[in-house]
Backbone as CSV, one residue per row, in Angstrom:
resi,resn,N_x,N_y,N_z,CA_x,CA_y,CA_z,C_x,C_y,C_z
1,UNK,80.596,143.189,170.930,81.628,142.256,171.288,82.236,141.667,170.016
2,UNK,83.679,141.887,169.813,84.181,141.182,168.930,84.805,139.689,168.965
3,UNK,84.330,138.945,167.511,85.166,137.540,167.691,86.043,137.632,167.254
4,UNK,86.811,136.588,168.279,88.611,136.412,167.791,88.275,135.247,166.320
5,UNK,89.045,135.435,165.234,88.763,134.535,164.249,90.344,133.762,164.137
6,UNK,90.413,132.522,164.763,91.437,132.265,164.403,91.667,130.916,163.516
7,UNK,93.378,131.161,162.331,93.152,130.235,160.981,94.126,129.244,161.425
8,UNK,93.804,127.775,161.019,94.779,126.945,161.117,96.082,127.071,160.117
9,UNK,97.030,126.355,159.976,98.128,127.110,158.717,97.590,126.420,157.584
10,UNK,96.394,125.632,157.217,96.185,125.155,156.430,95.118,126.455,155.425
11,UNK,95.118,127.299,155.799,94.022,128.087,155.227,94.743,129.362,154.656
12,UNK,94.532,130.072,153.743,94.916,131.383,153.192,94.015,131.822,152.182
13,UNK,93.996,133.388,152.844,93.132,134.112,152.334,93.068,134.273,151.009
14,UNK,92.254,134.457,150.028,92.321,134.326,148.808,92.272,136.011,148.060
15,UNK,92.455,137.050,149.559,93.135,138.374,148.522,94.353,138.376,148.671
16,UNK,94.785,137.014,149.166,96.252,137.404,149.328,96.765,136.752,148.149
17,UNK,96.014,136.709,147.431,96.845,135.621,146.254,97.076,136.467,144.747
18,UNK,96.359,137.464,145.135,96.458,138.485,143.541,97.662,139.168,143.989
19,UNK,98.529,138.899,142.435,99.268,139.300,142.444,100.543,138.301,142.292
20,UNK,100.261,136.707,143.232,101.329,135.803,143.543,101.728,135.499,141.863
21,UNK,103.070,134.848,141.551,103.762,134.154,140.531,102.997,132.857,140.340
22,UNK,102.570,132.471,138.870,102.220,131.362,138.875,103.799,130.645,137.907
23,UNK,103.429,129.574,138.826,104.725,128.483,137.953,104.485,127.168,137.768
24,UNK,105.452,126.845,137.263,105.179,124.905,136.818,106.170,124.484,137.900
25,UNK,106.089,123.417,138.323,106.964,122.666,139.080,108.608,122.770,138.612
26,UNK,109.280,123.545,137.952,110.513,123.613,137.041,110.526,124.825,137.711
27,UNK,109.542,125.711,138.168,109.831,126.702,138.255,109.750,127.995,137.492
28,UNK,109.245,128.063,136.279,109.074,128.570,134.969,107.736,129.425,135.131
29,UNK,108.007,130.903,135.291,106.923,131.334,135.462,106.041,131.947,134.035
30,UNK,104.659,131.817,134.566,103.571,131.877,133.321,103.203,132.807,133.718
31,UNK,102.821,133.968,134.671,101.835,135.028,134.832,102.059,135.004,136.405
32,UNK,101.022,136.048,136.715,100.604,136.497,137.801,98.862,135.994,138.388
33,UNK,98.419,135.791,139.392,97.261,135.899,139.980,96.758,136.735,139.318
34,UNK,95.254,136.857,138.687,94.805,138.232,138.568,93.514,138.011,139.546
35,UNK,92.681,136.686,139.880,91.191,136.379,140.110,91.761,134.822,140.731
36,UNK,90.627,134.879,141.987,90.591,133.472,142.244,88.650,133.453,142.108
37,UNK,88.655,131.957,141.455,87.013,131.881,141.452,86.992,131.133,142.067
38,UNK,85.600,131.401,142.993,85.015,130.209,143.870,83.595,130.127,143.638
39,UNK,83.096,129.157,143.943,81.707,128.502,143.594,81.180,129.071,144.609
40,UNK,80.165,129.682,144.413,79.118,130.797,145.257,78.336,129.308,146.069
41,UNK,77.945,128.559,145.613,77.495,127.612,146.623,77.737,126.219,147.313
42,UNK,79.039,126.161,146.663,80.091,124.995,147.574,81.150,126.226,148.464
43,UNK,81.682,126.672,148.103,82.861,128.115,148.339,83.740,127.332,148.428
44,UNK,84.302,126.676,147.242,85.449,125.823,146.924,86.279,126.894,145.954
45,UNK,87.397,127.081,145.583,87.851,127.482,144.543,87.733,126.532,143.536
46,UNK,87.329,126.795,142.586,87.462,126.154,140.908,88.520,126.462,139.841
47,UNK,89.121,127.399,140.222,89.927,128.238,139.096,90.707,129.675,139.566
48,UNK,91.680,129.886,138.585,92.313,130.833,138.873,92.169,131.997,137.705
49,UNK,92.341,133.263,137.497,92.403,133.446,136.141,94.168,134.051,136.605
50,UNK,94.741,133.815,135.766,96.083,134.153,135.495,96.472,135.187,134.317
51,UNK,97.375,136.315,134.369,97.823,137.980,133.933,98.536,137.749,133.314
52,UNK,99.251,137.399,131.789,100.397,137.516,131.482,100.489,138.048,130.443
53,UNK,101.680,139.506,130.382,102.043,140.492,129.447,101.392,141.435,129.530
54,UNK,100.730,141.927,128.693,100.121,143.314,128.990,98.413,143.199,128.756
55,UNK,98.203,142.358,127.590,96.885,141.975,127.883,96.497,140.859,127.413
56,UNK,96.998,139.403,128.033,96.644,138.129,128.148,95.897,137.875,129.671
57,UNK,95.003,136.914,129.340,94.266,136.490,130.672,94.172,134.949,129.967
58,UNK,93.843,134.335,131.422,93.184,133.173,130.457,93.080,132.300,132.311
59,UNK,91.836,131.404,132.053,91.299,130.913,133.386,92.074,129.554,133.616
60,UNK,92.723,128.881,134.234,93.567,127.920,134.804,92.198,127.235,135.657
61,UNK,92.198,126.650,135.385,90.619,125.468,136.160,91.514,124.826,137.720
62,UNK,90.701,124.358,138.739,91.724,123.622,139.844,92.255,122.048,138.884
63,UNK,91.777,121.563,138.315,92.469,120.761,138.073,93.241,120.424,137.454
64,UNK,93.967,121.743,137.189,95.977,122.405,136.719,96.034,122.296,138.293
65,UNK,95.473,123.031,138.780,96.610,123.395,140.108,97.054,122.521,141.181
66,UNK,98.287,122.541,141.229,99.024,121.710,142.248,98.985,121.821,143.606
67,UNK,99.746,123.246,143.948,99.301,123.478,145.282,99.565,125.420,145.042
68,UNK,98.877,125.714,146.192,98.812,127.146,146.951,99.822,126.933,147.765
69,UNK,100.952,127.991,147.872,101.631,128.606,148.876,101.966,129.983,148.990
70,UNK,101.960,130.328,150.071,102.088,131.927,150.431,102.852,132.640,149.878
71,UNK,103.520,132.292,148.901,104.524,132.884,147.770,104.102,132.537,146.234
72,UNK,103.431,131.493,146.168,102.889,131.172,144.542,101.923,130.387,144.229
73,UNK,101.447,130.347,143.436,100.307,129.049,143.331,101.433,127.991,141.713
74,UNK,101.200,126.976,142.056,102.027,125.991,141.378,100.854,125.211,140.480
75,UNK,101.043,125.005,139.662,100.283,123.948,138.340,101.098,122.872,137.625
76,UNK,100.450,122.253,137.091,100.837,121.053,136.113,101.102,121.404,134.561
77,UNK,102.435,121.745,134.484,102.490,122.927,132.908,102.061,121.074,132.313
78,UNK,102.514,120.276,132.093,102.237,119.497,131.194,100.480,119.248,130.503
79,UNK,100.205,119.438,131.862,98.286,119.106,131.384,98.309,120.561,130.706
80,UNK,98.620,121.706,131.252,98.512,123.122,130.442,98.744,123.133,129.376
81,UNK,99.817,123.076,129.000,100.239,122.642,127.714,99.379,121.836,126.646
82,UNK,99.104,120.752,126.999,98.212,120.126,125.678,96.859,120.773,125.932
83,UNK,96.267,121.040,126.735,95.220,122.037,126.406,95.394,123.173,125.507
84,UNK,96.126,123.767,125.799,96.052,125.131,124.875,96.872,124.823,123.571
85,UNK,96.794,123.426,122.791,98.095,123.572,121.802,96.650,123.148,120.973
């Protein structure tokens, strides 16, 4: 017997996110999704790792990120910014 699994709109799957545009609130895009991490024993996301150019990576922590939507994940370029300078 199969269960019906059904999601409120507050929820999205997290393979759906490789691949999405990451941007700053301006709109200014930095990379692509490459990894979402989640904590094996809360199963919170913590972080993103983000793709940009041909071989940059670099891990975006949640507390850059603004919000998830089904088209991009959004961050705080300003806190980004003085971190990496």
């Amino acid at each position: 017997m199969a269960t019906r699994i059904e999601f409120d709109r507050k929820q999205i799957k997290a393979d759906e996110f490789k691949g999405k545009k990451v941007i700053d609130r301006e709109g200014i895009e930095y990379g692509k999704v490459k990894h979402i991490h989640i904590n094996s024993d809360t199963l919170e996301v913590v972080g993103i790792t983000v793709h940009e150019g041909l071989n940059k990576d670099y891990f975006l922590s949640r507390d850059y990120l603004d919000r998830l939507t089904e088209e991009s994940v959004y961050f705080l370029r300003l806190q980004l910014e003085q971190r990496y300078r």
